[in-house]
C-alpha positions in Angstrom: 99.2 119.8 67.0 99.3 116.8 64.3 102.4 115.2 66.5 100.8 115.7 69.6 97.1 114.1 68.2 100.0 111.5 66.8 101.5 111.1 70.6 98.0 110.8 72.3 96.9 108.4 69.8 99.6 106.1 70.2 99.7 106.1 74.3 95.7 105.2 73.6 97.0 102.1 71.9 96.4 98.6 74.1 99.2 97.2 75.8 98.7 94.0 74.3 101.7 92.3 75.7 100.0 93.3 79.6 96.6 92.2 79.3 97.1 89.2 81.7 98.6 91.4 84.3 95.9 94.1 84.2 93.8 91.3 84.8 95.1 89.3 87.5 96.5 93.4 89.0 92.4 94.0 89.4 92.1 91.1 91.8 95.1 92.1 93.9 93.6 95.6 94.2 90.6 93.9 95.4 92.2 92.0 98.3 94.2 95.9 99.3 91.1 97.5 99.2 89.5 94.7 101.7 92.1 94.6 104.0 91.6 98.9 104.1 88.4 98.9 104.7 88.0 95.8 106.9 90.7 97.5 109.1 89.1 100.9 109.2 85.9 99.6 109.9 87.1 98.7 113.5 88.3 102.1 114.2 86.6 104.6 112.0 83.9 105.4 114.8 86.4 105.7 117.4 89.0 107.9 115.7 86.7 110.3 113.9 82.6 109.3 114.7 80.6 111.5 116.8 82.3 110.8 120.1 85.6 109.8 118.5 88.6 111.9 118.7 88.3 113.8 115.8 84.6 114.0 114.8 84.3 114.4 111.0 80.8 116.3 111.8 82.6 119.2 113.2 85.4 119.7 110.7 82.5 119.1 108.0 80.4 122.4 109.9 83.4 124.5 110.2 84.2 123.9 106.2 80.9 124.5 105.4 80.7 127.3 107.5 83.7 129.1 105.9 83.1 128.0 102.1 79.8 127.3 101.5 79.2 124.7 98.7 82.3 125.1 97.7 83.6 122.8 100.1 82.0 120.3 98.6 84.8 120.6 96.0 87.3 121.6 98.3 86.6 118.0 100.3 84.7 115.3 98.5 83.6 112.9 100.2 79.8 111.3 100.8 80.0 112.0 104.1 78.4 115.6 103.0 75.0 113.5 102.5 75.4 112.4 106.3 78.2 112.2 108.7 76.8 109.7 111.6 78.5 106.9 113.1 76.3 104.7 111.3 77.1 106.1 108.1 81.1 106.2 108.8 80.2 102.3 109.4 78.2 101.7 106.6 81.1 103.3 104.1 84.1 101.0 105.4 81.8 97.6 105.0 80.3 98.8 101.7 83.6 99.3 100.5 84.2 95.3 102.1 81.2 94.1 100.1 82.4 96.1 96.6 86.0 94.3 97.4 84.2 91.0 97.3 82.4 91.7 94.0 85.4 93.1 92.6 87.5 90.0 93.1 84.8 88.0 92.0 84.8 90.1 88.9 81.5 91.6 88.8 80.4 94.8 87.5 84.4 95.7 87.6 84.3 98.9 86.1 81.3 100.4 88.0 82.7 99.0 91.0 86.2 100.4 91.0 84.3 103.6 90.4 82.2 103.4 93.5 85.7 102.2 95.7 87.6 105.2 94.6 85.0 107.4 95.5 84.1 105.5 99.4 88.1 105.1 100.3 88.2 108.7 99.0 85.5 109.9 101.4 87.5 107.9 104.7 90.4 109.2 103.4 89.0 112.7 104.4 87.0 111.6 106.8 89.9 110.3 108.8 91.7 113.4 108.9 95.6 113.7 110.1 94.6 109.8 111.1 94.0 108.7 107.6 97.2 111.4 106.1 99.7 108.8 105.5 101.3 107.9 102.2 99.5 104.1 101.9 96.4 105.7 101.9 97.3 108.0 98.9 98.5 105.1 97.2 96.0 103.2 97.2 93.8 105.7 95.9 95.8 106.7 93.3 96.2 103.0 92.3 92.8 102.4 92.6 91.9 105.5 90.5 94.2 104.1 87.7 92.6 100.4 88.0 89.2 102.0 86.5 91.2 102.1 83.0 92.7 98.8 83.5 89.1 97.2 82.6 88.8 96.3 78.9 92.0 96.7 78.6 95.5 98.5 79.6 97.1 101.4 77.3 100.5 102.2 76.7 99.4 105.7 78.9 98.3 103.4 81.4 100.8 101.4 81.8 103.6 104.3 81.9 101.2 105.7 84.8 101.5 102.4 87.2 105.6 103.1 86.6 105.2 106.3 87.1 103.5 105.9 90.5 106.3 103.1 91.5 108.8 104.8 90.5 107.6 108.2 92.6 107.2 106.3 95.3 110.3 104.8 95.3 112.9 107.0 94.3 111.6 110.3 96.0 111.6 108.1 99.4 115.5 108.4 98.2 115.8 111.6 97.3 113.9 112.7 100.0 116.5 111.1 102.0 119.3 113.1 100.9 117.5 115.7 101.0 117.2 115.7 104.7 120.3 116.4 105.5 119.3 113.6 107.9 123.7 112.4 109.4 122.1 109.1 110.0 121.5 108.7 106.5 124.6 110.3 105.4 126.9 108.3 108.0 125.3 105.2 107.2 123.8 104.4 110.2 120.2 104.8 110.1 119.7 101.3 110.5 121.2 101.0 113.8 118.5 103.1 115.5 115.6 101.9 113.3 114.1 98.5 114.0 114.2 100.1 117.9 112.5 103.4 117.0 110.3 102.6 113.8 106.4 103.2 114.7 105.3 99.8 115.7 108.3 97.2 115.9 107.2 93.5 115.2 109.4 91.1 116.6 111.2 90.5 113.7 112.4 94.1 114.3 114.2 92.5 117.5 116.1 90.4 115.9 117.1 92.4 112.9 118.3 94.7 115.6 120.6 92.2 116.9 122.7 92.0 113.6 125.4 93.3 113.4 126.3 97.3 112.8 128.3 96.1 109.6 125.3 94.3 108.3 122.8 97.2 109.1 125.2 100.0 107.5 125.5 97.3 104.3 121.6 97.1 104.8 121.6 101.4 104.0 124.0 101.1 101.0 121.3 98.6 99.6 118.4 100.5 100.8 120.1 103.8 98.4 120.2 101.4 95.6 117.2 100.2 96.0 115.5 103.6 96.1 117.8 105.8 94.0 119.1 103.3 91.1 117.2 100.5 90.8 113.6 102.8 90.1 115.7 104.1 86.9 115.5 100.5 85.4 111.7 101.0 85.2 111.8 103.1 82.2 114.4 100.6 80.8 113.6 98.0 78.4 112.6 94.0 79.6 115.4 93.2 81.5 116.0 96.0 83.5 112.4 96.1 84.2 112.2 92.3 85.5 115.8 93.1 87.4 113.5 96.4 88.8 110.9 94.1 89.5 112.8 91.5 91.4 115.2 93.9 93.5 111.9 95.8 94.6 109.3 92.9 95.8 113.2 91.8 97.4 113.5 94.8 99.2 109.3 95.0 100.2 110.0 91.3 101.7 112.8 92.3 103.9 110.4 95.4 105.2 107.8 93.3 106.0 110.0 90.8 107.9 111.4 93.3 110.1 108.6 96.6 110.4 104.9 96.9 111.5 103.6 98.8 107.1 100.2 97.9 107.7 99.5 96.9 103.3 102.2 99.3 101.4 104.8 96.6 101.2 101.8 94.5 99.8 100.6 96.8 97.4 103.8 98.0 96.5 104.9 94.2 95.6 101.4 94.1 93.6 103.1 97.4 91.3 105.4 95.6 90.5 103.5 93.3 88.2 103.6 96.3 85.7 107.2 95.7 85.5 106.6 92.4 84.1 104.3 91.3 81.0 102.7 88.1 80.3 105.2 86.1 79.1 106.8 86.6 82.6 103.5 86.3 84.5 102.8 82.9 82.7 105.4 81.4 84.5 104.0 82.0 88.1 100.5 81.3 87.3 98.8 77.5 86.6 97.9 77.4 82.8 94.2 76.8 83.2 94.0 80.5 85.0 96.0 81.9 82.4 93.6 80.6 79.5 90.6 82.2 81.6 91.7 85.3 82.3 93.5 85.8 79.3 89.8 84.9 77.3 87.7 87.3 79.6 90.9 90.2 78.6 90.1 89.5 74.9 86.2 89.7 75.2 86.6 93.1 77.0 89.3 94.7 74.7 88.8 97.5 73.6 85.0 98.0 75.4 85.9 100.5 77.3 87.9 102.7 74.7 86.1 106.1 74.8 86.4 106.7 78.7 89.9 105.7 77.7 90.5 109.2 75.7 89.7 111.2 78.9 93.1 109.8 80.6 95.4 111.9 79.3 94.1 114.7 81.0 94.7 113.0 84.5 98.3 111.5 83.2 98.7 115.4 82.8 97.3 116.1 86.6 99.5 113.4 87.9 102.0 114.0 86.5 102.2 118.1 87.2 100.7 117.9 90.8 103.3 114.6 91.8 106.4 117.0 90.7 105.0 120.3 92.2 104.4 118.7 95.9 107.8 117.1 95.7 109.9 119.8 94.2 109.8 122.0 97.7 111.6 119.2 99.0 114.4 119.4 96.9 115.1 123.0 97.0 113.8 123.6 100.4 111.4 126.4 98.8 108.4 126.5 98.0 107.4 127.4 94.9 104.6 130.3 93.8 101.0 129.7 95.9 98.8 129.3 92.8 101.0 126.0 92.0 100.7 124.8 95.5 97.1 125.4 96.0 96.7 123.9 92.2 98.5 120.8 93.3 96.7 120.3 96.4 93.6 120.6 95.0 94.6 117.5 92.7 95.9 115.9 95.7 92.6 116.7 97.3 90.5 114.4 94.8 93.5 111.6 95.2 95.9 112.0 92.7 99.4 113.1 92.5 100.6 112.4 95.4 104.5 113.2 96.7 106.4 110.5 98.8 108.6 110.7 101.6 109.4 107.3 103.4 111.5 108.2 106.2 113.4 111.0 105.4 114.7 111.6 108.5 115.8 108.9 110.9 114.8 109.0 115.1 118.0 107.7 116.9 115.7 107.2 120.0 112.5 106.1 121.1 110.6 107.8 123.3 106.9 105.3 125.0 104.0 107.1 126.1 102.0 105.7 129.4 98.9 106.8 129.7 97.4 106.2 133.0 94.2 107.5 135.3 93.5 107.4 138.9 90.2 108.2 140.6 92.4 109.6 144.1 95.7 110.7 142.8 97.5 108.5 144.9 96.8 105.0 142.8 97.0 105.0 139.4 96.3 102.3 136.8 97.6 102.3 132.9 95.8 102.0 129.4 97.0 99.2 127.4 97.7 99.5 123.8 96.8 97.2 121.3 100.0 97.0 119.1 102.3 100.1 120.6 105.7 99.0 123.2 104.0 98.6 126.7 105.1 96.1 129.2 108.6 95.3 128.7 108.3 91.2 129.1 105.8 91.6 126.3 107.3 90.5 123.0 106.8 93.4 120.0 103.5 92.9 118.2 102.6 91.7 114.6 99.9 93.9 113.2 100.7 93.6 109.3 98.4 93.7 107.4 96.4 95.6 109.9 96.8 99.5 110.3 95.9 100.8 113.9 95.9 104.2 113.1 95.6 105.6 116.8 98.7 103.2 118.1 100.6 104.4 115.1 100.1 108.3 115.7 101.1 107.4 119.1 104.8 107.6 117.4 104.2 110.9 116.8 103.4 112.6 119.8 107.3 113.0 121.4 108.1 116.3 119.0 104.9 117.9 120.3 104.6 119.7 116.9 101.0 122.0 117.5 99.5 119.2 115.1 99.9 116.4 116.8 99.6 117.6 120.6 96.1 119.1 119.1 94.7 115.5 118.8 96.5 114.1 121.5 95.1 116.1 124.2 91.2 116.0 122.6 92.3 111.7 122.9 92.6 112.3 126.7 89.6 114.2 127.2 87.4 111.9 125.7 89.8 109.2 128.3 88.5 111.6 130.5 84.8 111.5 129.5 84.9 107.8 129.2 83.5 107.5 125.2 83.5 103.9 124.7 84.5 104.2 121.3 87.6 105.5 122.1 88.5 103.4 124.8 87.4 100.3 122.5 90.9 101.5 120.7 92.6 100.1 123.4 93.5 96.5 124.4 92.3 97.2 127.9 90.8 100.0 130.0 91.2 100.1 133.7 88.1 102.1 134.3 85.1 100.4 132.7 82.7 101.4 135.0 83.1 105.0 135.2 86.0 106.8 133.8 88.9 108.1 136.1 88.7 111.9 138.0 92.7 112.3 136.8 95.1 111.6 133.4 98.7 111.8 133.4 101.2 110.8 131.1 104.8 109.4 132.0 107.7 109.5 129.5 109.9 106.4 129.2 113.0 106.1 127.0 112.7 102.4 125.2 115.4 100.2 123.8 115.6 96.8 122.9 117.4 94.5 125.1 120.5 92.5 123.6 120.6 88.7 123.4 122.0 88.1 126.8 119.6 90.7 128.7 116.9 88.6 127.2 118.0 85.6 128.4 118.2 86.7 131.7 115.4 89.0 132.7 112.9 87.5 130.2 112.5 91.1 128.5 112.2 92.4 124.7 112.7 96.0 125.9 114.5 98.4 128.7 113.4 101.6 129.8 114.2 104.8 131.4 111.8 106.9 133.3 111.8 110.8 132.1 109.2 112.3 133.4 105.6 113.3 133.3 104.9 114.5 129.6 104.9 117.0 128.3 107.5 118.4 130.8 110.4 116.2 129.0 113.0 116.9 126.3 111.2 117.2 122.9 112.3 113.8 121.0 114.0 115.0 117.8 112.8 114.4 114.7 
């Protein structure tokens, strides 16, 4: 027990050579959490309010209905208090205005507290909309921000590596994994700036290169993902080579895929992998002399709360490797570790992560159109998704359109995703403005259309010289009326 009170002790200890980064790392977890809410706030009614796809007031009934209070623990979230559109509204800009504060350095601990807990409560709110891997790593980032103020420990610190290092290099092992040929073969990169989610029009071009460049671009991507996060527990310059190689590899994702703010906050990690000697050199010396005055007033201040985080380093750490370890062996291991892991996972910690694992070697466009006769029809327009194929790919970074996204996922027709898919054309059907107030344009404003179909198209990008001479970004193939077409696969 002495060398264990000896261990704790000494990961308690400030991180003296990272006070400057903790600092400066709260302001950048600021601006995420403002670009999260501000780009939920436009949606959040829509996708999950009272006559949005998913309304949160119904799967908040059913919970309560099966669990009692104990739901409560088995979902946190404020929106137990009340559930209306107005209060799913009120959450996402409250979380804008605490963003605001947070950057301008007020009330930083309290405030980081009260963010956790809103993005925590849309994070469940938003259902299978909200279940994507940059929303659990936020949270758990953000979580881990609360101990940065008054000052980083050497626990701390191994925590942001931790999280950077899980995100990183189980996105590779996960790869492997797989099984997926495309990652095996090498040629995952000839399919994917075509068939990602939402293509930019960087994506075009990237697509363009050529196959020897994109099967050198997989090689680099293993190394990025399966080497390169070893350096992290390395000493100094391993770390800075870590550091480097990884906001690297984050800029070439942003310049050729739709990530909504993972590359960004992923870049912002990275500052753990530096210290303040190397930070000094990218900031102007007067901001250094600030910041680095406020993190001495505030050492130490916050020192007791401090002793509770080895407990959650212990969650973390336990629930991250339980949720990923199924991966690996294809197994899953005993319920009672499951069910303990997703309960940690439930209150935003501990997450597993899985960036493409397997790789679609086609794309597969959804049209959604209505008619009032049967005979004329007229289609929805998407904000961001493919659509008309003169139109040039979108740029919606560092926005996340969560409906256009889970478009993506619709082709499989796993149970999951047809589930919300067919409640997103009923309430086509019924006309709900906040739904169709998702979409770039709605051909029935006045009264919403007697019939729904979907059409199947396969898409591809079009190759320098079809460009130049139809004018189009894209080509497609007409398959059918979904969902009586070929299953896409994955």
């Amino acid at each position: 027990m002495k060398v264990i009170d000896t261990l704790v002790y000494r990961s308690l200890l400030i991180a003296d050579d990272q006070l400057l980064t903790a600092r400066l790392f709260i302001k950048l977890i600021a601006i995420v959490y403002f670009i999260a809410f501000v780009s939920m706030s436009v949606q959040v009614t829509g996708l999950v309010g009272h006559q949005g796809i998913l309304p949160y007031t119904e799967l908040l009934a059913n919970i309560y209905h099966q669990y009692g209070f104990l739901g409560w623990f088995l979902q946190p979230t404020v929106f137990w208090f009340n559930s209306s559109d107005n209060a799913l509204t009120l959450v996402t800009w409250a979380g804008c205005l605490l963003s605001v504060l947070l950057l301008f350095g007020y009330r930083e601990k309290l405030i980081l507290v009260l963010l956790f807990i809103l993005y925590l409560s849309i994070f469940h709110a938003g259902q299978i909309f909200f279940a994507f891997q940059w929303d659990s790593l936020l949270l758990e980032a953000g979580f881990l921000s609360i101990f940065l103020v008054g000052g980083p420990s050497r626990l701390l610190i191994f925590l942001f590596h931790w999280l950077l290092f899980r995100l990183r290099f189980m996105s590779g092992l996960s790869k492997l994994a797989s099984g997926d040929p495309s990652w095996l073969n090498l040629t995952a990169l000839d399919y994917y700036f075509q068939t990602q989610p939402l293509p930019h029009i960087g994506s075009w071009y990237y697509q363009q290169l050529p196959m020897w460049i994109h099967h050198s671009g997989v090689v680099f991507m293993f190394i990025t993902e399966l080497i390169i996060p070893l350096f992290i527990f390395l000493p100094r310059k391993f770390r800075l080579t870590a550091a480097g190689v990884t906001v690297f590899m984050q800029l070439l994702i942003i310049s050729s895929s739709n990530h909504n703010w993972i590359n960004i906050l992923t870049i912002f990690l990275c500052l753990f992998l530096l210290d303040d000697r190397a930070v000094a050199y990218l900031l102007p010396a007067n901001i250094i002399a600030r910041v680095k005055a406020r993190a001495q007033r505030e050492l130490g201040t916050y020192h007791k709360i401090n002793k509770i985080l080895p407990v959650f380093a212990v969650l973390i750490i336990v629930a991250s490797i339980t949720m990923f370890t199924p991966r690996l062996i294809r197994h899953d291991l005993p319920e009672p570790a499951m069910f303990a892991a997703r309960m940690v996972n439930a209150w935003g910690l501990g997450f597993d992560y899985h960036v493409f694992p397997t790789m679609q070697t086609e794309r597969q466009e959804l049209q959604v159109e209505g008619s009032y006769d049967g005979k004329i029809w007229k289609a929805y327009e998407f904000r961001y998704k493919p659509g008309p194929l003169s139109e040039a790919p979108r740029w919606n970074v560092p926005h996340q359109p969560r409906l256009d996204w889970m478009m993506w996922f619709v082709p499989p027709q796993f149970d999951s995703m047809m589930d919300w898919f067919w409640k997103f054309l009923d309430r086509l059907h019924e006309g709900s403005k906040d739904v169709t107030n998702l979409l770039a344009y709605n051909p029935f404003p006045a009264r919403p259309p007697t019939y729904i179909r979907v059409l199947a198209f396969d898409y591809r990008f079009t190759t320098f010289a079809e460009h130049k001479a139809t004018g189009n970004w894209w080509k497609a193939k007409y398959l059918g009326e979904f969902p009586y077409v070929k299953r896409r696969y994955p």
